[in-house]
C-alpha positions, 0 to 999 in steps of 0.5 A: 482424531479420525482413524483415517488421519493416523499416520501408516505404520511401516512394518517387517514384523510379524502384522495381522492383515487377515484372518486365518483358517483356524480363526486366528490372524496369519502372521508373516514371520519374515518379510524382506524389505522389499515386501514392506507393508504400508498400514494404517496405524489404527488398523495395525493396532486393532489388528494386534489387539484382535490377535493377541485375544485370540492367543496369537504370539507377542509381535517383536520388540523394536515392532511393538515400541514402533507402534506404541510410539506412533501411536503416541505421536498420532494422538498429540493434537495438531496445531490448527490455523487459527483462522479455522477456530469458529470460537476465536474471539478476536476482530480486527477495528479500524481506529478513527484519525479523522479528527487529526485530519489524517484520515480523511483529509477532507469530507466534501459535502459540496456545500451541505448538498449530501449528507454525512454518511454520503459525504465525499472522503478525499484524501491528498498527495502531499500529506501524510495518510494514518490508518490505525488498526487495532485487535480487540475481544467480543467486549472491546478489550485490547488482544496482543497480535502475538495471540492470534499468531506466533510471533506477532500478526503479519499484516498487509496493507494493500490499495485496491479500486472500488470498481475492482475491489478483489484485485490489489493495486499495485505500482504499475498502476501509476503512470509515473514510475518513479512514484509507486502506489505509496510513500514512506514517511521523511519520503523514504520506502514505504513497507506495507507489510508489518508484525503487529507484536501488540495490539495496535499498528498505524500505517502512516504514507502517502497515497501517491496515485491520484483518482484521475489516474484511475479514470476518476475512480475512488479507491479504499485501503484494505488491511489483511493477514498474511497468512492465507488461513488467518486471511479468510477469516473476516474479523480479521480484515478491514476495508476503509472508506472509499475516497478520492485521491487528488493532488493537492487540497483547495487550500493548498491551491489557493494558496499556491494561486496567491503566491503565484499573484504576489509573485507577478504583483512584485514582477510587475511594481519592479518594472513600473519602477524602473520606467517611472526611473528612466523617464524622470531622468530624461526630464532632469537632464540638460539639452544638448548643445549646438555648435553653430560654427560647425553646422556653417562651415559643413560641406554639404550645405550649399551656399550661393554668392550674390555675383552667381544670382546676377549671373543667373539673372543676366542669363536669363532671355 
């Protein structure tokens, strides 16, 4: 370790700091608190060293353990992040479920127009998204998280633009509040952070924004340590394949038209029924029968006797 990094020695004792006109280095024999020395430990013992050659006297007891044990403790090796390690062979490996239809939920080639690797990824509101990771050596072999961190390795699922991928989406970026970026499975929250103990993790939700929310825009998911020291480190982060997100699939739609078509058919069978019901039983029924008397014997209708006509004719110049 560099002499610069060891830790300073605080001291009261008797410490070498410079040479002396005889040619040894002085001493201070007593030195009140308030007069600490602030050392660094290498200086301290070299100093010591140089002094107790030239026939300086022995430093004190609790002074000489002090310095032994600093000594000591300075040269254990520190712990270092293991995202610094240039030999750490360890990656991180996007594990494909596209063959379950969970990731993507569709590949778009508008009918054989693009090619494969040009090929439109989308993925839908309503069904489950599964993106598997997985750690592995230079060989391909199967590394625990609890390798590359204490504890297991802390991961973050984050949701990001293809037009802005530095930045992480989050739950505001949905107009409807009251969905969020994602959804856990059984509808329940859904917790993008994981510790991934073994060697492989699945994140199962749903992607709840939609691309039209977003102005059209493709987005991808990225997969990354929580620490800030293993996130730098490249092997362990992943970003997917960007897609669209919609709300429903074709087929999904489709069939929502059909039993949307069913629905009117029947609506529609229902009342033609009913009318075919009314007009059949008007031609059943029987007409309605007249009372003759009752039509002669009404007060509005005017009748006029023989004797009046001759009256009227008489009358008459």
């Amino acid at each position: 370790m560099a002499a610069e990094e060891m830790s300073p020695l605080r001291t009261s004792s008797p410490v070498p700091l410079e040479p002396s006109d005889g040619g040894t280095l002085s001493v201070s024999q007593e030195c009140p608190s308030s007069a600490l020395h602030t050392v660094p430990l290498d200086k301290a013992v070299y100093a010591w060293i140089d002094h107790l050659k030239r026939g300086g006297n022995m430093p004190e007891r609790d002074n000489l353990v002090g310095m032994l044990e600093a000594l000591v403790v300075s040269r254990v090796p520190r712990p270092m992040p293991t995202a610094a390690r240039a030999d750490m062979d360890v990656r991180m490996v996007i594990v494909d479920t596209s063959r379950n239809r969970k990731f993507p939920h569709m590949v778009d080639t508008q009918n054989g127009g693009l090619a494969e690797e040009d090929a439109i990824w989308t993925q839908c509101k309503t069904k489950m998204t599964h993106f598997c990771v997985r750690l592995v050596n230079a060989n391909g072999d199967p590394v625990k998280g609890t390798t590359v961190q204490e504890g297991g390795l802390k991961l973050r699922l984050t949701l990001h633009k293809v037009s802005d991928a530095e930045e992480a989406m989050d739950d505001d970026w949905n107009p409807r509040p009251s969905e969020g970026l994602f959804l856990g499975r059984a509808s329940r929250q859904f917790e993008p952070e994981v510790c991934m103990m073994e060697g492989l993790h699945e994140f199962r939700c749903q992607v709840l924004l939609l691309s039209s929310d977003i102005g059209g825009g493709r987005m991808f998911l990225k997969v990354a340590p929580t620490d800030p020291h293993l996130a730098l480190n490249p092997r362990l982060v992943v970003h997917s394949r960007s897609f669209i997100s919609r709300a429903r699939m074709p087929e999904e739609y489709a069939a929502t038209n059909a039993k949307n078509n069913a629905k009117r058919h029947a609506a529609a069978s229902q009342l033609l029924t009913m009318a075919l019901h009314i007009v059949d039983s008007q031609e059943l029924s029987p007409p309605a029968s007249v009372d003759l008397d009752t039509l002669e014997e009404s007060p509005s209708k005017r009748h006029c006797s023989p004797a009046s006509s001759e009256t009227a004719q008489t009358d008459t110049p």
